[in-house]
C-alpha positions as CSV (number, residue, x, y, z in Angstrom):
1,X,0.2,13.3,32.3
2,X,-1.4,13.6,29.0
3,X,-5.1,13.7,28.6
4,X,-7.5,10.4,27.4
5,X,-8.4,11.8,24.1
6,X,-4.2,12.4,23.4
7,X,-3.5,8.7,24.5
8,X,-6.5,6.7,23.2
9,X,-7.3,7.0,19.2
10,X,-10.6,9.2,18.2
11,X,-14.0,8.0,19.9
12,X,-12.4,5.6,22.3
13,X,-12.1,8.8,25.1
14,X,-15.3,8.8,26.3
15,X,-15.9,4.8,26.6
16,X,-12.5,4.6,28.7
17,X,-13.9,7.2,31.1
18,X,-17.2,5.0,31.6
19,X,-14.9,2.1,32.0
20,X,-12.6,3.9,34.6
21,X,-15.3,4.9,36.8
22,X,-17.3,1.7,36.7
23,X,-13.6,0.0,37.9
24,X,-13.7,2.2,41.2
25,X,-17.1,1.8,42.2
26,X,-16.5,-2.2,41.8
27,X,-13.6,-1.7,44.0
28,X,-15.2,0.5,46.5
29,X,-18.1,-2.4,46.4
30,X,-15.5,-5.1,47.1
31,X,-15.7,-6.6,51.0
32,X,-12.7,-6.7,52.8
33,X,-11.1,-10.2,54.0
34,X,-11.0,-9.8,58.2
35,X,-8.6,-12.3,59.8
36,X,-10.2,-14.8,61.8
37,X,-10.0,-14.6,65.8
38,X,-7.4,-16.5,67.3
39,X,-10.6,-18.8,69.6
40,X,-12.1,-19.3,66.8
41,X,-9.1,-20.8,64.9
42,X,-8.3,-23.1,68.0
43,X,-11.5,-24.4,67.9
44,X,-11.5,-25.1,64.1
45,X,-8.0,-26.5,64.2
46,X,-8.7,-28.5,67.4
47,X,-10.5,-32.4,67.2
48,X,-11.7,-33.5,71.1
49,X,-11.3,-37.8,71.4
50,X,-13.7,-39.7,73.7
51,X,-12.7,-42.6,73.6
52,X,-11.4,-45.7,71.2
53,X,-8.0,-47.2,71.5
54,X,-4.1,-48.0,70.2
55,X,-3.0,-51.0,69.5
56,X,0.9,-51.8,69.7
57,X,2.4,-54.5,68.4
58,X,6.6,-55.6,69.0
59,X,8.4,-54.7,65.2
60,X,9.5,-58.4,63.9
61,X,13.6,-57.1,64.1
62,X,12.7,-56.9,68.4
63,X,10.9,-59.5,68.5
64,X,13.2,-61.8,66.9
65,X,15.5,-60.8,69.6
66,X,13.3,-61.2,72.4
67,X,12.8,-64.8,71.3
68,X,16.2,-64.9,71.5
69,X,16.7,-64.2,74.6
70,X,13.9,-66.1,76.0
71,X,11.6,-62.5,77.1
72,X,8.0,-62.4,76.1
73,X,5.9,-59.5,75.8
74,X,2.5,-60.0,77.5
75,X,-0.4,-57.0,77.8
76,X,-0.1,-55.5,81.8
77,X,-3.6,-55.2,82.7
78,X,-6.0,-53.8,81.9
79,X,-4.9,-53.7,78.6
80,X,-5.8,-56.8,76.4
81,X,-3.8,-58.6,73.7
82,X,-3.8,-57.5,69.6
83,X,-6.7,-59.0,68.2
84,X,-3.9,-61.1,65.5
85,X,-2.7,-62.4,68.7
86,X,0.7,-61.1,67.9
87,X,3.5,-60.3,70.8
88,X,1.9,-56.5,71.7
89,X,-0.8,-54.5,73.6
90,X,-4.2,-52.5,73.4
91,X,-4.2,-50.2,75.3
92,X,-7.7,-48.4,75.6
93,X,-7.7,-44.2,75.5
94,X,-8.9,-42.0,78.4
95,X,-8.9,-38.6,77.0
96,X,-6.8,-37.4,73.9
97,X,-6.9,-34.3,71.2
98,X,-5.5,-33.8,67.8
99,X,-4.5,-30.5,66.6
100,X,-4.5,-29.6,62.9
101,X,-2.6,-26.1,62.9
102,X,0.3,-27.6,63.7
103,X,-0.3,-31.4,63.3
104,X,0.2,-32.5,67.2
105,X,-1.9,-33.3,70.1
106,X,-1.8,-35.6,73.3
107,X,-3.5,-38.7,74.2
108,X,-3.8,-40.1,77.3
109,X,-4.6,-43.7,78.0
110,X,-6.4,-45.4,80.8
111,X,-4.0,-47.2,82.5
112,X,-2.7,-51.1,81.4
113,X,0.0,-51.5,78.7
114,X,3.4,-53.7,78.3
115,X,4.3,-56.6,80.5
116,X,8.4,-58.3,79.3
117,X,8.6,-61.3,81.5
118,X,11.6,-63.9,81.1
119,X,10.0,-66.6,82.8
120,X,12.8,-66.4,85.8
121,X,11.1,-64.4,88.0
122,X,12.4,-61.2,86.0
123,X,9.3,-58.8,85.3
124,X,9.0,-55.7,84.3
125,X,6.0,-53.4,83.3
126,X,5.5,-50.0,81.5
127,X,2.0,-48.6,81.9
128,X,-0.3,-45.3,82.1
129,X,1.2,-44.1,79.3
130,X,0.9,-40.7,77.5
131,X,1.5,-39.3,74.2
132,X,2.8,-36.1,73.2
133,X,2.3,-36.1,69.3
134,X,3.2,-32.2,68.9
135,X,6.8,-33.1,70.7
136,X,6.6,-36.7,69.2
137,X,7.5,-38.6,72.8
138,X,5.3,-41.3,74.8
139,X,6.3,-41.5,78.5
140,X,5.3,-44.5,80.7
141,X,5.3,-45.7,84.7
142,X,7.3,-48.3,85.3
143,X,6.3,-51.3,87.5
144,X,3.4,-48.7,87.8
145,X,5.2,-46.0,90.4
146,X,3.5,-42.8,90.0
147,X,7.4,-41.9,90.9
148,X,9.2,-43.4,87.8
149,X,7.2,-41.8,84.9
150,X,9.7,-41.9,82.1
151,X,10.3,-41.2,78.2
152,X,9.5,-44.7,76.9
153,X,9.2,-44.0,73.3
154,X,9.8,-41.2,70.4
155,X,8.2,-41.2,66.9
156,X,7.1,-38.8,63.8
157,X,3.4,-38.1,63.0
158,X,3.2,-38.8,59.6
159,X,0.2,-36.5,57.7
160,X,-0.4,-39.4,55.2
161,X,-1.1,-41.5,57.9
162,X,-3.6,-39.7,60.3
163,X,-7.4,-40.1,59.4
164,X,-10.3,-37.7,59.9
165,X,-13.9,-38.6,59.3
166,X,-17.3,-37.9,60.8
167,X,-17.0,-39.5,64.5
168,X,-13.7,-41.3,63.7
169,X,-10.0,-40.5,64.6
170,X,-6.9,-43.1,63.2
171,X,-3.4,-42.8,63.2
172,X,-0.9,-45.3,62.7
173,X,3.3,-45.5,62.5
174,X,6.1,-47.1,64.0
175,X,7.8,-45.7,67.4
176,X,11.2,-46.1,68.4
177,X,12.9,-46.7,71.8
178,X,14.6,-44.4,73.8
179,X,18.0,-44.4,76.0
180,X,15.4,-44.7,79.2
181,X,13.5,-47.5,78.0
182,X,16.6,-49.4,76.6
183,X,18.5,-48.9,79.9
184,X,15.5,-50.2,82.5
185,X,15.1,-53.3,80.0
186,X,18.5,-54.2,80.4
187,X,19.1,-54.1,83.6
188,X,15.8,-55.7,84.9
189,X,17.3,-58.8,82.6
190,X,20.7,-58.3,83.2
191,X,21.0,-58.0,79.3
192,X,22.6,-55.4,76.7
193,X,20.1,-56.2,73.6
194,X,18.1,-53.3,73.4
195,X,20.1,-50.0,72.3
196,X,18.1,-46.8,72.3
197,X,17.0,-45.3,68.8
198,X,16.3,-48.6,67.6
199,X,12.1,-49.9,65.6
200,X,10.4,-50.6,68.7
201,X,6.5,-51.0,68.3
202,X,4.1,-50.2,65.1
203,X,0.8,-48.8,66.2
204,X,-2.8,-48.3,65.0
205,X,-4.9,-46.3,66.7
206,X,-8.8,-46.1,66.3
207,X,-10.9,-43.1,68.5
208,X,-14.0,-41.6,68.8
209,X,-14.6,-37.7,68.0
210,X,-16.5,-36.0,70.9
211,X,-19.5,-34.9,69.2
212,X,-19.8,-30.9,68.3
213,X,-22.0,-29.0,70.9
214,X,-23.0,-25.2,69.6
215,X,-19.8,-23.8,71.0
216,X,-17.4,-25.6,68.6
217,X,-17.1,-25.0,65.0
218,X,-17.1,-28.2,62.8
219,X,-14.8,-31.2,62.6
220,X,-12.0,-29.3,59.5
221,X,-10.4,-31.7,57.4
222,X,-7.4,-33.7,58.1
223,X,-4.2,-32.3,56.1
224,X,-2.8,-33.9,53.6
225,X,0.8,-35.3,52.8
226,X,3.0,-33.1,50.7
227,X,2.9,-33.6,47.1
């Protein structure tokens, strides 16, 4: 390796050697980035609900159908109807959480929910339900039987459509029906209308944040869509 003063031109030696060691005592001086704990990171990622509630409303394509075939869609208490007074439910939360790192979460709600009636003495009712958002299903009791808990709808969390800010937790999309749900309907009305996979109810959801006691970190920032 050649020498400074044979690669740099007459008189520049000297200020390349000041410059050289000034470079490594900056680096020296330069702190180290430590990776943050794994608690701490669940805490950060993690927003605690307290209360608030969804409110579900039958997509116009059902609902057309259900007129059709004479079945209404009535809140099973204790829920209470949509405030627009459209066929639907609100359905107030018990306890819930959102995740951030993934997006995901569970909510779970206090009891009441969906009530399809045909006015024949044919009834049936889907309540207590829960929500896993990080494996996008909602289950339900039928007819209330802590027995026949099953997978009453599937959906997608959509980033562009969850909402973070101080004290306040939205989300809102549109939830589709599955095989279970599409088979218990039927045969309570003796019909072959609903087919599994199919719009099913649009929902907006409005919750309280638990407020941050001196163990947890800040409420972070809800992500955003992809560009």
């Amino acid at each position: 390796m050649r020498r400074l003063s044979e690669r740099w031109p007459a008189g520049w030696a000297r200020p390349v050697r000041l410059l050289c060691r000034l470079a490594s005592v900056l680096l020296v001086a330069l702190p180290v980035a430590v990776p943050v704990r794994a608690s701490g990171s669940a805490r950060a990622a993690t927003v605690l609900l307290d209360g608030g509630s969804t409110q579900f409303h039958i997509v116009d394509s059902l609902a057309a159908v259900l007129n059709g075939a004479s079945i209404t869609v009535r809140p099973a208490p204790p829920a209470g109807a949509p405030s627009d007074g459209k066929p639907g439910s609100t359905v107030m939360l018990e306890s819930g959480q959102i995740t951030l790192a993934p997006l995901g979460g569970s909510l779970t709600y206090a009891g009441g929910g969906f009530r399809f009636a045909d006015g024949q003495a044919h009834q049936l009712d889907f309540t207590h339900g829960q929500a896993d958002l990080s494996g996008g299903i909602a289950t339900a009791l039928v007819n209330g039987s802590p027995d026949n808990r099953i997978p009453f709808a599937r959906f997608k969390l959509d980033p562009a459509k969850v909402r973070l800010e101080p004290g306040k937790a939205a989300l809102s999309g549109t939830v589709t029906m599955t095989s279970s749900t599409a088979v218990a309907l039927n045969l309570a009305f003796g019909k072959t209308i609903f087919r599994a996979g199919e719009p099913f109810l649009e929902y907006s959801s409005e919750f309280t944040i638990a407020p941050v006691t001196s163990d947890r970190e800040p409420m972070p920032s809800a992500p955003t869509a992809p560009g």
